[in-house]
C-alpha positions as CSV (number, residue, x, y, z in Angstrom):
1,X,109.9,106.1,-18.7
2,X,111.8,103.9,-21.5
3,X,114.7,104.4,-23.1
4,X,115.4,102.0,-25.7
5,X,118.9,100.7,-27.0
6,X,119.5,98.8,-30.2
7,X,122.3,96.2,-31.1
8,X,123.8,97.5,-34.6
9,X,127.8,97.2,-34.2
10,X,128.1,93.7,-36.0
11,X,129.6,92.6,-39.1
12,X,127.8,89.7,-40.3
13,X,130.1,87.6,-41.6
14,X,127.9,85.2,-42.5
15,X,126.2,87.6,-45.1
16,X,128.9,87.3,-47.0
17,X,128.9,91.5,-47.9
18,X,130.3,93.9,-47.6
19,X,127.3,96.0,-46.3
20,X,126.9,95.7,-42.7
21,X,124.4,93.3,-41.9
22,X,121.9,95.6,-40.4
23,X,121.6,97.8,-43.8
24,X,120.6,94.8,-45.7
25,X,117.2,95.2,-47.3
26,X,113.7,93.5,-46.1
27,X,110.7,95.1,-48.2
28,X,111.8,98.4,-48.9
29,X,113.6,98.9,-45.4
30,X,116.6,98.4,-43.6
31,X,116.5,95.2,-40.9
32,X,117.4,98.3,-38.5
33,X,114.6,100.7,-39.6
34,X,112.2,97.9,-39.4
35,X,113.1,97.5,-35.8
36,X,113.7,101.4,-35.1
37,X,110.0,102.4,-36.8
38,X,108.6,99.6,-34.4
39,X,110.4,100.7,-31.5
40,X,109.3,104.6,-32.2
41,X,105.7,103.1,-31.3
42,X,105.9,102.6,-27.7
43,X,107.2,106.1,-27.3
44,X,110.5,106.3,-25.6
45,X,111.9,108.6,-23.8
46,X,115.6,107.9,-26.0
47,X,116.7,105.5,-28.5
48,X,120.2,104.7,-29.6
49,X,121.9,102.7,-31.9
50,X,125.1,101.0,-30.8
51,X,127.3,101.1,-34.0
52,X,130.6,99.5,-34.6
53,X,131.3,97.9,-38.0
54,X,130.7,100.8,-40.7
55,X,129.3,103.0,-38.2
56,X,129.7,106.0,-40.2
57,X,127.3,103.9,-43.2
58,X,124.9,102.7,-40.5
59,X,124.8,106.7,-39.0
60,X,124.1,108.0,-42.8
61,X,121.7,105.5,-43.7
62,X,119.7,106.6,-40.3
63,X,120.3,110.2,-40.2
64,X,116.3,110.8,-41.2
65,X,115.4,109.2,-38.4
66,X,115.1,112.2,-36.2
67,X,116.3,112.4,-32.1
68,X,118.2,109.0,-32.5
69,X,121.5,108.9,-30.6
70,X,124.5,107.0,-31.8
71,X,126.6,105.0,-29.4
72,X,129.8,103.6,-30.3
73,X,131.2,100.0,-29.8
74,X,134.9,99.9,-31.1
75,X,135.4,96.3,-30.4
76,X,132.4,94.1,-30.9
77,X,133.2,91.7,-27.4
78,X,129.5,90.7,-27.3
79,X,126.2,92.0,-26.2
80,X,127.1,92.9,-22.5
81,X,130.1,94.9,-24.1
82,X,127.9,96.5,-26.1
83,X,125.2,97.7,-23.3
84,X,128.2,98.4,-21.5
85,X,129.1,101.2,-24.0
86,X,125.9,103.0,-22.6
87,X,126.9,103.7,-19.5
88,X,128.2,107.1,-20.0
89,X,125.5,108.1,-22.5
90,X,122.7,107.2,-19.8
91,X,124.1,108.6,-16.4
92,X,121.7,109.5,-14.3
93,X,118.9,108.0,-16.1
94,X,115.7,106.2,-13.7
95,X,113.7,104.2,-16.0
96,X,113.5,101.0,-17.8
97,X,115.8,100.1,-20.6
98,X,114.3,97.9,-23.4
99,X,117.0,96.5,-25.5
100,X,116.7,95.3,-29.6
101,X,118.7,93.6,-31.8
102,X,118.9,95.5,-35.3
103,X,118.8,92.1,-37.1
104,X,115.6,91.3,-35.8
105,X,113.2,93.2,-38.3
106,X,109.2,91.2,-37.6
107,X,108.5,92.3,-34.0
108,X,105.5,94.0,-33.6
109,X,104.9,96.8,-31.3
110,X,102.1,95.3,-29.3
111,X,104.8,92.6,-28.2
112,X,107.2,95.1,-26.9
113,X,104.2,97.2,-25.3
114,X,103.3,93.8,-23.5
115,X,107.0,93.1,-22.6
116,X,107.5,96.6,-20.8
117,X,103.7,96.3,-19.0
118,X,104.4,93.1,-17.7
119,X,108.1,94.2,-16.5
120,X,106.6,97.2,-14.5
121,X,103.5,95.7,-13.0
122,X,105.6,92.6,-12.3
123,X,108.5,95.4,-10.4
124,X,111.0,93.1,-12.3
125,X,114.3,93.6,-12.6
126,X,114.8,92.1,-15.7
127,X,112.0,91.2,-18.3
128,X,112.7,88.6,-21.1
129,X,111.1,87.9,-24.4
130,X,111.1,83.9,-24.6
131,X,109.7,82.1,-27.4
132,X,109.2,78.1,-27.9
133,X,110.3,77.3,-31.1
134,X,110.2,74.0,-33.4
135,X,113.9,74.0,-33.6
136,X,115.9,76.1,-30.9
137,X,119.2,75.2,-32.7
138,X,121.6,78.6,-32.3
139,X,119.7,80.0,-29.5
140,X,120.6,80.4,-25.7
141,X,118.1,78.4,-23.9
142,X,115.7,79.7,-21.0
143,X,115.1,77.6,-18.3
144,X,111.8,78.9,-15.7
145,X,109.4,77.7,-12.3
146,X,106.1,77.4,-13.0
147,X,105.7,82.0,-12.3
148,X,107.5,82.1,-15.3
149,X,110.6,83.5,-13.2
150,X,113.9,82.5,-14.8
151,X,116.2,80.2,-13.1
152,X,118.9,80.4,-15.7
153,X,119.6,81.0,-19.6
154,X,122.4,78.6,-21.5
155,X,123.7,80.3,-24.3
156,X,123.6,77.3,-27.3
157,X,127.1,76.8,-27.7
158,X,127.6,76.3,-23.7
159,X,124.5,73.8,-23.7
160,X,125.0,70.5,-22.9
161,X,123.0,67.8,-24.4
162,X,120.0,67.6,-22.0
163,X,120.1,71.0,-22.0
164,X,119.7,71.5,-25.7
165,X,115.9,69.4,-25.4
166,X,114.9,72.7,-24.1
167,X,112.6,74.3,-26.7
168,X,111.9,77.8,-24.9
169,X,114.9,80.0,-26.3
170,X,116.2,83.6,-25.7
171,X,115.2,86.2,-28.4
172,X,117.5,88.6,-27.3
173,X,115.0,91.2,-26.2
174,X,115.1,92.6,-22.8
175,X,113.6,94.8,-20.4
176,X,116.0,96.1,-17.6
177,X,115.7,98.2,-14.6
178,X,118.6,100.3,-15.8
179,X,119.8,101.6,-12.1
180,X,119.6,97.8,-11.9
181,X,121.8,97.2,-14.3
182,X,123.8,100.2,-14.3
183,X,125.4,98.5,-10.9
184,X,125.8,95.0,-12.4
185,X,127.5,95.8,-16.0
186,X,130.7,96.4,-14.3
187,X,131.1,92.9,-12.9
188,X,130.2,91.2,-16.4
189,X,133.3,88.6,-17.7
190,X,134.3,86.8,-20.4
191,X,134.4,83.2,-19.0
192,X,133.1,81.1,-22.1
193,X,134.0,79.6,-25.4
194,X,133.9,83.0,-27.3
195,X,135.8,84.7,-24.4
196,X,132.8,87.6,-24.9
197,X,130.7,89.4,-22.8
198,X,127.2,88.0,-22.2
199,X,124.2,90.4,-21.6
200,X,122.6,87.3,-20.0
201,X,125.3,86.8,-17.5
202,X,123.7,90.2,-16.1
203,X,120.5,88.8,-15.9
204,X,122.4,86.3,-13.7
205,X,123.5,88.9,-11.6
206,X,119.5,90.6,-11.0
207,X,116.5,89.4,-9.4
208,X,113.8,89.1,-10.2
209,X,114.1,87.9,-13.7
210,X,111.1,87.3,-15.2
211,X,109.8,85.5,-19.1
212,X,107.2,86.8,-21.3
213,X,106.7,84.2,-24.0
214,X,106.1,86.1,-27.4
215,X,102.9,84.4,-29.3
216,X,103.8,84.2,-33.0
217,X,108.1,82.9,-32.1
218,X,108.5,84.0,-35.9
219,X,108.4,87.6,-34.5
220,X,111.6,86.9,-32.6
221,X,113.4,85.1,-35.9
222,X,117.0,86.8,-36.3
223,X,118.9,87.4,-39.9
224,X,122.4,85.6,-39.9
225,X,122.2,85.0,-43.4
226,X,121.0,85.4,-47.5
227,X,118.7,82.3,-46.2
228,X,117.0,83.7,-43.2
229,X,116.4,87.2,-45.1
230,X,114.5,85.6,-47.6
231,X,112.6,83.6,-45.2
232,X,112.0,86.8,-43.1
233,X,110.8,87.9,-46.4
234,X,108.0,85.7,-47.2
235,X,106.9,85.9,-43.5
236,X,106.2,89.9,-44.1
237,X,104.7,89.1,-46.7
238,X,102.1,86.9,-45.7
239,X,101.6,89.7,-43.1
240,X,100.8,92.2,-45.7
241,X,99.1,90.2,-47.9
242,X,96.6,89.0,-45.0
243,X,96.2,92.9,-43.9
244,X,95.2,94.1,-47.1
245,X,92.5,91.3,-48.1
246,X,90.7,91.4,-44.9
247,X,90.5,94.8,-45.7
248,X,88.7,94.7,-48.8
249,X,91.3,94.2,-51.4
250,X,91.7,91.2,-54.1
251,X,94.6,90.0,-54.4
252,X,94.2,87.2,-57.2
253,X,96.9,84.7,-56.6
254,X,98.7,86.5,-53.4
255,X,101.8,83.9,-53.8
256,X,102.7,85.4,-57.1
257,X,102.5,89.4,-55.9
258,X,104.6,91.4,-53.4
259,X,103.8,94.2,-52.0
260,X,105.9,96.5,-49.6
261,X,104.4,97.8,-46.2
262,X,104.7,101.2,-47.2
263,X,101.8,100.8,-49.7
264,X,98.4,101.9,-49.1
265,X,95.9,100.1,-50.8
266,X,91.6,101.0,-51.2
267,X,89.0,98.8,-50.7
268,X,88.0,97.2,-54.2
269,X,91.5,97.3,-55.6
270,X,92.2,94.1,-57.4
271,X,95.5,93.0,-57.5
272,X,96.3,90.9,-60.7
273,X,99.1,87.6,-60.2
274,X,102.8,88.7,-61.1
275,X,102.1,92.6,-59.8
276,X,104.9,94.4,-57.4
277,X,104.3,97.1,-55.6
278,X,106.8,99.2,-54.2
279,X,108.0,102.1,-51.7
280,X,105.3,105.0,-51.1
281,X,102.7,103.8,-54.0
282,X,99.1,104.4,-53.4
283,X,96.1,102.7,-55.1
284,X,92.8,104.0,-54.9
285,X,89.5,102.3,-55.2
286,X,88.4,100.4,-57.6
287,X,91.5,100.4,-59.6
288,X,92.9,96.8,-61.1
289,X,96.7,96.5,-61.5
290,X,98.1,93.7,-63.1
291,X,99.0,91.4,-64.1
292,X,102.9,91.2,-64.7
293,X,102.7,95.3,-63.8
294,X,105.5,96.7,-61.0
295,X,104.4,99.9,-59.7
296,X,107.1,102.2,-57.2
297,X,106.3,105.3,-55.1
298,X,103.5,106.4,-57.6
299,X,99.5,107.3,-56.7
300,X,97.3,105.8,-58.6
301,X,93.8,107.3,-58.9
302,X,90.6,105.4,-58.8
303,X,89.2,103.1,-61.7
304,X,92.4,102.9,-63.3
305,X,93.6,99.6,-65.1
306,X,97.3,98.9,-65.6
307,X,97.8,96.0,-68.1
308,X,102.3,95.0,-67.9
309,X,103.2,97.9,-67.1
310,X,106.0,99.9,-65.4
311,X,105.5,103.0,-63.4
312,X,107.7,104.6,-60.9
313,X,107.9,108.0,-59.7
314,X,104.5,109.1,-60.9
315,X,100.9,110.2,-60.8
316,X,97.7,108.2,-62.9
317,X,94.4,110.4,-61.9
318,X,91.2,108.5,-61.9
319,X,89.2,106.2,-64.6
320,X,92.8,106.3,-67.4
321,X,93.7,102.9,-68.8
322,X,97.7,102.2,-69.2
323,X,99.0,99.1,-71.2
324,X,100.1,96.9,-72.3
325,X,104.1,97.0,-72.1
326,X,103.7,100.9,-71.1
327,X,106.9,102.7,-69.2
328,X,106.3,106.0,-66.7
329,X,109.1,107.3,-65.6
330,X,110.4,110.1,-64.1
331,X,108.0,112.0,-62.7
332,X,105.1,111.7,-65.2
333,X,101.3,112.9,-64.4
334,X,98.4,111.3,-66.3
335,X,95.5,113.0,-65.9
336,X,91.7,112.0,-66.4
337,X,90.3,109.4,-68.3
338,X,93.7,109.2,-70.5
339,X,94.9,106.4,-72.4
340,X,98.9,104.8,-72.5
341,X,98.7,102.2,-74.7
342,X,101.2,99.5,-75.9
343,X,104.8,100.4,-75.7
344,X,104.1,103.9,-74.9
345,X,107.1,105.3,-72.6
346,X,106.2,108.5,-70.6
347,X,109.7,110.3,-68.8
348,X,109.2,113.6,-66.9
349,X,105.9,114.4,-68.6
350,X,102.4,115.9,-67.6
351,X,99.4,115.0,-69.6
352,X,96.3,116.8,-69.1
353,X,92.6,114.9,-69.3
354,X,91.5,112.4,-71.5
355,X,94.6,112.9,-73.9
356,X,95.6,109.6,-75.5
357,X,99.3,107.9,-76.4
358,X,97.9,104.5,-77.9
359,X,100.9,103.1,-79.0
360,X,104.8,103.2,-79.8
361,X,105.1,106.6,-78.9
362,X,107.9,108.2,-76.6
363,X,107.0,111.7,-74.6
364,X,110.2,113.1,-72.3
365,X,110.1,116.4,-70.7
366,X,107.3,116.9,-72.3
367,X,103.8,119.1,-71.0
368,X,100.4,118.2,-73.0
369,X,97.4,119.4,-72.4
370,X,93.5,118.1,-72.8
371,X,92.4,116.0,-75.6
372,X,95.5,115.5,-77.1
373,X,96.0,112.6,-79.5
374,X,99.4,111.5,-79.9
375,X,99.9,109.5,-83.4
376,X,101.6,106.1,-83.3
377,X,105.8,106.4,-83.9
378,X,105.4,110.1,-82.1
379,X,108.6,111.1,-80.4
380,X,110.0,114.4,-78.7
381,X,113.6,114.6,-79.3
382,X,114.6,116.3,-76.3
383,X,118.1,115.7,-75.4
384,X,120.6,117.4,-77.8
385,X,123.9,115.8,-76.8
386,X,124.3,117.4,-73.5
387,X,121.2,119.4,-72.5
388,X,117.5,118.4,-72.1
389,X,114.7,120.5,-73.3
390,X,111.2,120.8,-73.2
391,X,107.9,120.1,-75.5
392,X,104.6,121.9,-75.2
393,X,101.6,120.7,-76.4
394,X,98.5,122.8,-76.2
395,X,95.0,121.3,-76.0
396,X,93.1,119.5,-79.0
397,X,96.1,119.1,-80.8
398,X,97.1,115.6,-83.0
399,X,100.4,114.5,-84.0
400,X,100.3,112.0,-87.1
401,X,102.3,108.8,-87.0
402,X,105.9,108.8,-87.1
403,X,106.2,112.9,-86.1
404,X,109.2,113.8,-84.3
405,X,109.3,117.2,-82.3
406,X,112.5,118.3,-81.9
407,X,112.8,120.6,-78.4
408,X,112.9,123.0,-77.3
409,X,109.4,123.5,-79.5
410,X,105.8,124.7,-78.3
411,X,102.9,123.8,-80.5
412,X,99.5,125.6,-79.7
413,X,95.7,124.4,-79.1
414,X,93.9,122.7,-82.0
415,X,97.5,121.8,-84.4
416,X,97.7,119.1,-86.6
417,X,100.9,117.5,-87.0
418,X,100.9,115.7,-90.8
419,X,102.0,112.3,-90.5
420,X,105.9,112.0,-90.8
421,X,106.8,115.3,-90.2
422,X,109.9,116.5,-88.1
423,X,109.1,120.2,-86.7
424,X,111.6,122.0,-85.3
425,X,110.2,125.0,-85.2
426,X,107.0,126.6,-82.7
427,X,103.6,126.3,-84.4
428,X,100.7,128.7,-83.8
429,X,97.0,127.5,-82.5
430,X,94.5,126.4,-85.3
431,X,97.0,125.5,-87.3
432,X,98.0,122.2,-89.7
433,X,102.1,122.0,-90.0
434,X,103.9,119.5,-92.3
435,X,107.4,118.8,-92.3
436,X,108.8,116.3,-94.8
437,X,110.3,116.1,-98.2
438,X,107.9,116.2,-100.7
439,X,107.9,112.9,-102.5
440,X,109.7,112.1,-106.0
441,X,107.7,109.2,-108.2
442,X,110.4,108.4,-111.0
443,X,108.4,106.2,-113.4
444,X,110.5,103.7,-115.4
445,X,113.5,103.5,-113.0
446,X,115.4,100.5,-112.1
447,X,118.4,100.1,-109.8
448,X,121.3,98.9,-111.7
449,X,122.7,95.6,-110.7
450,X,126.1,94.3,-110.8
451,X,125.0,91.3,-113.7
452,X,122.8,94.3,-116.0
453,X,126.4,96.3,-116.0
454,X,128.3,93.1,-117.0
């Protein structure tokens, strides 16, 4: 039985934001949802969040997240403070407690899963994640016998200099016999430079203490800064990246792409340089995206291409071609074998199978059928000043160049719109409509200039 306990009550100073640090962005998530998702994999029993800085931001952001308790930490007085705030919330409690940092966003599951199975079958009162690192600079140092059992962890700022040489560092996740630990929080003091309270000085206070060295030490790597998030950044990246090519997907120059880890991807997708793919998107089969296209928490169907193009929000069904310099927006469904050509921008609008928009040509709130052809310069003027209304197009229909239907307006199956018309009124099926001035030829006439009246 687990109960797991995350560290979320800092400022970050060192941000340089006002957001607290934990609600800073990594690839579509919060550094704290990263770490909460992962956590939510080993099962535990209970996981809280120990809030102090903005807790009442940090609770909001979270509040999705469903059975997660909030602890609070009034004074942040370090990391023993903060455990020590649990206390009360997990009287009573038997099993282990694994505790997180909420600014550590790249560990993976199976590394916690190892840590807690090699805590029980060890009977270990405390279980540490160690890591060697290249350069240990900031972290408390961990100093073991040859069983791996810990003899005693430095923090960096109390190291001396031999002890700094020490390359094996403290990544701030721990396994804890809570009962354990439950008797020892009490005695914890603030005797260094910081005058805080160490969580490490408990492990000080508990035997057996044992390491588990994580493989990959960038799992363990901590945001302090705009720096480290960006470096955090390309590291999940690669991740992704690596995932979805050995699993059938081409990505054509992977250094110029990003793609968040909420996006599912089919085998045979190709992935064009300069493409970004955001949030809950979805890519079927066979489909090429890119390049310089940005796609956000849209499904796209399979055997679609998408040539610099912007969608967000929407649906593309299977075999349609969008682009180039195409915007969907809003909601928009494309259906079958349809066509969105150049500068072509789709808000709010449902477009039934093979219908085409091939160029400079705006649809909003807007609901077309099959087989509609939508003339180049077509616009639906749908917002009157304070309200937004809605176009119907039936099936067949064809709207010549430069037509502007002003909604609310409905136009039936089989219409023609003549070129340069404005209708503003509802047009029956089978129909042809034009709406413009009829035009005036005046043979002979001249405009009159200033030097002819002198």
């Amino acid at each position: 039985m687990v109960a797991v306990a995350i560290l979320a009550a800092g400022r970050g100073t060192r941000m340089k934001s006002d957001l607290p640090k934990v609600l800073h962005s990594l690839g579509g998530r919060s550094l704290i949802e990263r770490i909460i998702l992962t956590a939510l994999e080993i099962e535990p029993k209970r996981q809280l969040a120990i809030v102090g800085y903005q807790g009442e931001k940090v609770k909001a952001a979270l509040q999705h997240i469903p059975d997660l308790e909030f602890v609070e930490q009034t004074e942040q007085l370090g990391t023993g403070h903060a455990v020590q705030q649990l206390l009360p919330h997990l009287e009573g409690f038997q099993g282990d407690l694994l505790v997180l940092n909420g600014d550590v966003p790249l560990l993976r599951s199976q590394t916690l899963k190892h840590l807690i199975e090699t805590h029980q079958q060890h009977h270990n009162a405390v279980t540490l994640l160690t890591a060697h690192v290249p350069n240990p600079q900031g972290y408390g140092r961990v100093f073991c016998d040859g069983q791996n059992l810990i003899k005693q962890i430095v923090e960096d700022r109390d190291c001396n200099a031999a002890q700094k040489q020490n390359h094996r560092i403290n990544a701030g996740i721990y396994c804890f016999n809570w009962p354990q630990l439950a008797k020892v929080l009490p005695q914890l003091q603030a005797n260094n430079n910081q005058k805080e309270y160490y969580l490490t000085d408990a492990c000080n206070l508990m035997q057996p203490v044992m390491a588990v060295d994580v493989e990959d030490y960038e799992e363990i790597l901590g945001i302090n800064d705009r720096k480290q998030l960006a470096t955090a950044y390309e590291i999940l990246q690669e991740r992704v990246k690596d995932k979805w090519m050995a699993a059938g997907v081409t990505i054509i120059d992977p250094k110029s792409v990003t793609i968040d880890d909420t996006v599912l991807l089919e085998p045979d997708t190709i992935i064009e340089p300069q493409t970004h793919l955001r949030g809950q998107t979805v890519i079927k089969s066979g489909s090429r995206i890119g390049p310089g296209s940005s796609i956000e928490n849209s499904h796209i169907g399979e055997n679609v291409t998408i040539l610099y193009s912007v969608i967000s929000d929407s649906a593309v069904q299977s075999g349609s071609r969008i682009g180039p310099y195409a915007h969907l927006r809003g909601h928009v469904e494309v259906g079958n074998g349809c066509r969105i050509g150049n500068f072509v921008e789709l808000k709010n609008t449902a477009l039934g199978d093979r219908s085409n928009v091939a160029h400079l040509s705006y649809l909003g709130d807007t609901t077309a059928g099959e087989r509609v052809n939508i003339g180049a310069g077509t616009i639906t003027a749908n917002y009157d000043g304070v309200n937004k209304h809605q176009t119907k197009i039936g099936d067949r229909t064809k709207t010549g160049s430069n037509s502007v239907l002003v909604a609310p307006i409905t136009l039936g199956s089989d219409v023609t719109v003549a070129a340069g018309s404005t209708v503003t009124e509802d047009v029956p099926d089978d129909s042809l409509v034009i709406a413009r001035a009829r035009q005036v030829v005046k043979p002979g006439w001249q405009l009159k200039t200033s030097q002819d009246t002198e």
